[in-house]
C-alpha positions in Angstrom: 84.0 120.9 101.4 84.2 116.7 101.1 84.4 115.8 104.8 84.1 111.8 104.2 86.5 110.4 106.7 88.0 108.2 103.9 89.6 111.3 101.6 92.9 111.2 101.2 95.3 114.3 101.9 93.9 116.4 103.9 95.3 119.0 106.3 94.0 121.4 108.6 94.7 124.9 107.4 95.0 128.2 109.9 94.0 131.0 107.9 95.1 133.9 109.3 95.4 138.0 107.8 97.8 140.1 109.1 97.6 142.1 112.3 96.6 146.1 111.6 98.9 148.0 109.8 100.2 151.6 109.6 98.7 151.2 105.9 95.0 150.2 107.7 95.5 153.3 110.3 96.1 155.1 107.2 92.8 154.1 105.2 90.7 154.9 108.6 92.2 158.3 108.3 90.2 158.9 104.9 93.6 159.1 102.9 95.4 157.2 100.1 98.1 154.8 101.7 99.0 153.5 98.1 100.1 157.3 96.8 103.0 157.1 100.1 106.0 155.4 99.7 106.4 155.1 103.2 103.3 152.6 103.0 105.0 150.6 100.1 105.5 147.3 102.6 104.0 148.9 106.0 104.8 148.0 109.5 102.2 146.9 112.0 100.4 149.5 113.8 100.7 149.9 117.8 97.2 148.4 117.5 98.7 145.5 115.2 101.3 144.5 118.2 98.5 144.3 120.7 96.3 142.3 118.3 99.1 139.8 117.7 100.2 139.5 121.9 96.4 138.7 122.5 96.1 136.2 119.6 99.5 134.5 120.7 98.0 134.2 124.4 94.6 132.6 123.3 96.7 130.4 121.2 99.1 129.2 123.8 96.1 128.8 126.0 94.3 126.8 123.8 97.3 124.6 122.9 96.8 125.0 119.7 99.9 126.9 119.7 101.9 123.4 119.9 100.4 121.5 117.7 101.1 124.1 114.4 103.3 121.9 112.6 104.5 124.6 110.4 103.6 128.4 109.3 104.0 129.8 105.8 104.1 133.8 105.8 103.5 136.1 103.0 106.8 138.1 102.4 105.6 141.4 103.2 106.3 143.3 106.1 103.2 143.0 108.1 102.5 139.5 107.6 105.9 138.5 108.6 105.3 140.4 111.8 102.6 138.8 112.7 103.6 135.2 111.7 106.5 135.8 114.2 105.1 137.8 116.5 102.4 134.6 117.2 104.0 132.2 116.2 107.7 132.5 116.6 110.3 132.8 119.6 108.6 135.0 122.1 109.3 138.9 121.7 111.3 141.0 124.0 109.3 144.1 122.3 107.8 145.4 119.0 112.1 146.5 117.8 113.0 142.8 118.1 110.1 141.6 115.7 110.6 138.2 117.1 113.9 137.5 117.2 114.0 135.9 120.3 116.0 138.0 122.7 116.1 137.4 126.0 118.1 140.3 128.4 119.9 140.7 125.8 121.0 137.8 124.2 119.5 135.7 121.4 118.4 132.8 121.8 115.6 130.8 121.4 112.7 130.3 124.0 111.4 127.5 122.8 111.3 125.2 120.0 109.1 127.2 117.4 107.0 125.8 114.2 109.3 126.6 111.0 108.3 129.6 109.0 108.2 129.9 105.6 107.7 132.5 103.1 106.4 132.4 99.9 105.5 134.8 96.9 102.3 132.5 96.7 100.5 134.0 99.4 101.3 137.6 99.1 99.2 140.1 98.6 97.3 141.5 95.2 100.0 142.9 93.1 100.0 146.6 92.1 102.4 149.2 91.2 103.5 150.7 94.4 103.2 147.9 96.7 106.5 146.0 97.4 108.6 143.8 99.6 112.2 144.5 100.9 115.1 142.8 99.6 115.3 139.0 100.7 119.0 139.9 102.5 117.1 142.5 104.2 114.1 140.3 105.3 116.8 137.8 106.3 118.4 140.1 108.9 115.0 141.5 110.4 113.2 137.7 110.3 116.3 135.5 111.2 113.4 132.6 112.7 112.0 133.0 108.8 113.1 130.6 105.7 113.5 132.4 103.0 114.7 129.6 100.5 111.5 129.5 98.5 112.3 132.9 97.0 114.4 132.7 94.2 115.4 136.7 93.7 116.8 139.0 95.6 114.4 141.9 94.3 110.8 142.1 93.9 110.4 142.2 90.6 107.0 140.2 90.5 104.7 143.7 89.8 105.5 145.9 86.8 102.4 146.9 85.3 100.7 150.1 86.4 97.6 148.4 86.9 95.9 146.2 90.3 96.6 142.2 89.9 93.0 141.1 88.9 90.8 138.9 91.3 91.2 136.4 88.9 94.5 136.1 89.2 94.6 136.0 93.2 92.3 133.4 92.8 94.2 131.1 90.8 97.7 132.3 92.5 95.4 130.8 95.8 94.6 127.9 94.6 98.2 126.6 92.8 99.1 127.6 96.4 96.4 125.6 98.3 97.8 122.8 96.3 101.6 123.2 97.3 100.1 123.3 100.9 98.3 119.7 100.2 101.5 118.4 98.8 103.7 118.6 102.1 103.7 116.4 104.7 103.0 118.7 107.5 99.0 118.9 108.5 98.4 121.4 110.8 99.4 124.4 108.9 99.2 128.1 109.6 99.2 130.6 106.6 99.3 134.0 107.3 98.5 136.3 104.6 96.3 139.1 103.3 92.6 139.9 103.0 92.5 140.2 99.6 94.4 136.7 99.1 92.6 135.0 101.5 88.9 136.2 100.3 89.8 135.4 96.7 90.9 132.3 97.4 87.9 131.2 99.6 85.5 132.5 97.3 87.2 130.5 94.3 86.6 127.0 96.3 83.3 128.1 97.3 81.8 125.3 95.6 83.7 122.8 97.8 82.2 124.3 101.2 79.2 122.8 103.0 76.2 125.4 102.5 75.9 126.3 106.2 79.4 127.4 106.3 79.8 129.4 103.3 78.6 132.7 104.6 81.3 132.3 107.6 84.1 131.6 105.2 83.0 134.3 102.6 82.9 137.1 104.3 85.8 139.5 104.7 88.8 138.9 107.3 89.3 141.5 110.2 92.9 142.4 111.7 94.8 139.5 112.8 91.6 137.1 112.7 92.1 133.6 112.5 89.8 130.5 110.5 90.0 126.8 110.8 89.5 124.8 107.1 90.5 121.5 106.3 91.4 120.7 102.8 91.3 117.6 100.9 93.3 117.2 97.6 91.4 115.2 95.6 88.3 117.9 96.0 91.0 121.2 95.4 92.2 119.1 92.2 89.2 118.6 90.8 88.6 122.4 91.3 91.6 123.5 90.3 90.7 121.9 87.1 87.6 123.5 86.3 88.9 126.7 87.4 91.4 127.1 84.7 88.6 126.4 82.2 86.7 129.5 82.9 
């Protein structure tokens, strides 16, 4: 991507998917998570929690823990886990999901990044795959905003078929463009392989070519990638994309 020091708007993005999931533990098993209901918006897996306590310690020891100015979470289950999980209120255990109890008591630890979710940054919609109600994500993810999220239902998905690639591509880059509108520039966005690969493959032309292989390739569990974006280059794609 443009890395002239004189563009305008930039802001440095931390990609990150979601920790393992029981839905992942699932798929390693040689079944079909999407047939099982209990799969619809899955929880992390005991493997998940552990991914997300080591990422959290790097990340504190690093610093760069600090200087997040401000994490936006896809609404789903998993990713809201993990957003909180690394960088919320520090957990008690797995039950709190990061609600910041302390013997007992909530309270906050410390003073953590605001969270936000967003239907942007969600994963491919299909028939099957859905979020809990927002009153319900409310109670379980009390650190989490919500506002952005007009309806109470998820009602986004009704056909019986996948979302295309197309479509997470363009959802990724109207979002990459709400990102490069705020103020905030160190930004965490945690979210989904599918979302995160579509998207990076859509700006692919904006990518210096000795990086594009790194930024291509498929996210693991719970792994994290540095980016800095710069409006003027993501309008300008953004552009062309809706052309094709």
């Amino acid at each position: 991507m443009e890395t002239t020091a004189t563009a305008p708007y930039h802001s440095n993005q931390k990609l990150v998917r979601h920790a393992h999931g029981l839905h992942n533990l699932e798929s390693e098993r040689h079944r079909d998570p999407l047939k099982r209901i209990q799969y619809a918006d899955p929880e992390l897996s005991p493997l998940g929690w552990q991914q997300v306590r080591e990422q959290r310690k790097d990340l504190s020891a690093s610093g760069l823990l600090e200087r997040i100015e401000l994490v936006v979470t896809s609404p789903l289950t998993r990713t809201l886990q993990t957003s909180v999980g690394i960088f919320g209120s520090p957990l008690k255990d797995e039950k709190t999901v990061g609600n910041g109890y302390q013997n007992g008591i909530k309270t906050p630890i410390f003073n953590h990044p605001p969270i936000i979710a967003s239907e942007l940054c969600r994963e491919r919609l299909s028939k099957g795959r859905s979020r809990g109600t927002i009153s319900q994500c409310r109670s379980r993810f009390p650190q989490v905003d919500f506002s952005l999220i007009e309806r109470e239902d998820d009602i986004l998905w009704e056909a019986d078929e996948r979302e295309s690639n197309e479509s997470v591509a363009a959802k990724g880059i109207k979002f990459i463009k709400w990102l490069l509108a705020r103020k905030e520039k160190e930004i965490a966005v945690v979210s989904h392989g599918v979302f995160l690969q579509q998207t990076l493959i859509a700006l692919k032309n904006e990518f210096d070519a000795s990086i594009e292989k790194e930024f291509l390739t498929p996210f693991g569990n719970c792994e994290i990638r540095s980016l800095k974006f710069f409006r003027e280059s993501v309008v300008r794609l953004g552009q062309d994309y809706k052309k094709n």
